[in-house]
C-alpha positions as CSV (number, residue, x, y, z in Angstrom):
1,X,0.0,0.0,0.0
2,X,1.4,3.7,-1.1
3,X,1.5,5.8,1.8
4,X,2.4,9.0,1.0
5,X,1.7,11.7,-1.8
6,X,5.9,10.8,-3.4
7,X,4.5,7.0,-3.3
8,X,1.2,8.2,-5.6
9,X,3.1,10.8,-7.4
10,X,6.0,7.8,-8.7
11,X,3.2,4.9,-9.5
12,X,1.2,7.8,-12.1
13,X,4.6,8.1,-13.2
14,X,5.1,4.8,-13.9
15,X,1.9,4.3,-16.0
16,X,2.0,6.8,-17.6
17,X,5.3,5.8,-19.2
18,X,4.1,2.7,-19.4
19,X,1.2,4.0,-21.3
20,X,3.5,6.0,-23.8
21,X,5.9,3.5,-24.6
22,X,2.5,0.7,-25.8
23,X,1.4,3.6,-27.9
24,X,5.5,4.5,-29.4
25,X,5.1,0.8,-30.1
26,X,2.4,0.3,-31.6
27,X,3.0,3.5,-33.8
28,X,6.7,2.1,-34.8
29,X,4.8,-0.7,-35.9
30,X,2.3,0.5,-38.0
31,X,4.7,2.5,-39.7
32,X,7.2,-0.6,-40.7
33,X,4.0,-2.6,-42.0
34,X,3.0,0.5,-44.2
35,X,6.5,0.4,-45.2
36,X,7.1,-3.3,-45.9
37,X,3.3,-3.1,-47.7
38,X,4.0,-0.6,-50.0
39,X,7.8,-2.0,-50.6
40,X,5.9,-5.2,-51.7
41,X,3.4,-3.9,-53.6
42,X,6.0,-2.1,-55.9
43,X,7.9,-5.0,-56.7
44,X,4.7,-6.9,-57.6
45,X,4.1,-3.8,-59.5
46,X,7.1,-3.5,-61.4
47,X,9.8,-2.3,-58.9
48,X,9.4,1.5,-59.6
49,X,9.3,2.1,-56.0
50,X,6.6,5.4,-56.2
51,X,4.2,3.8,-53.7
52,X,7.4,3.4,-51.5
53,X,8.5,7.0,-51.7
54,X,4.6,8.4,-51.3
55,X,4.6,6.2,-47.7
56,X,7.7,7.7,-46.9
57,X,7.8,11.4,-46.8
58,X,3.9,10.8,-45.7
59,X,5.6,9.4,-42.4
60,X,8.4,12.3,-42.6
61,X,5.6,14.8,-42.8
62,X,3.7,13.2,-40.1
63,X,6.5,13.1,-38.0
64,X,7.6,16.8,-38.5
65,X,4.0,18.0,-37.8
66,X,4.1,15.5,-34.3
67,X,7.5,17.7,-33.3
68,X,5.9,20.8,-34.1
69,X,3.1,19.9,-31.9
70,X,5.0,18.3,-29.0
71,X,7.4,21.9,-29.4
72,X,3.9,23.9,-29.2
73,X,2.2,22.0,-26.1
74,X,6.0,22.3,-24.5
75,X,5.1,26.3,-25.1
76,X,8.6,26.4,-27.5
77,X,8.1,29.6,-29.8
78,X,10.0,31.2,-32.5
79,X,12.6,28.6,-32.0
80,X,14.8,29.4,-35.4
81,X,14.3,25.5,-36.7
82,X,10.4,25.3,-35.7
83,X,9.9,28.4,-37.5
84,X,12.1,26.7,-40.2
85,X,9.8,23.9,-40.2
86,X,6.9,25.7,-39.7
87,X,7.5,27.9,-43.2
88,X,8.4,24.7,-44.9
89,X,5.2,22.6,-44.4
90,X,3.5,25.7,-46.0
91,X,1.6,27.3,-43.0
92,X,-0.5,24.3,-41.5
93,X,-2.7,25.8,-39.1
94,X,-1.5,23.4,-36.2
């Protein structure tokens, strides 16, 4: 039994990392099934990998957005990269 507020503070910790490491998972492996899909379906297609490039900078772009979020909720502003990154995407309203 957790006796003090340290005690309570330590276990939310816990599942909470818990909680974020099942979804990183689960995220790393959705991404590496879209990848090997799409790898297979252009070599059953012909081998011009275009499927394969589409899925990638889809998960680049998803990615940089993610960053630019996380940055945002962590209250990061004009930072010179997240600006960079900000003009780049082409002013997302985020």
């Amino acid at each position: 039994m957790i006796q003090s507020d340290e005690g309570l503070k330590r276990l939310f910790f816990y599942a909470q990392t818990q909680a974020e490491k099942t979804k990183y998972a689960r995220e790393l492996i959705l991404h590496m099934v879209l990848v090997a899909a799409t790898v297979h379906i252009d070599v059953m297609d012909g081998g011009n990998g275009v499927r394969f490039n589409v899925s990638l900078y889809y998960l680049i772009v998803n990615e940089a957005i993610s960053i630019i979020e996380n940055f945002r909720d962590a209250g990061v502003q004009n930072e010179p990269l997240l600006v960079l990154i900000e003009n780049k995407l082409g002013g997302l309203k985020l």
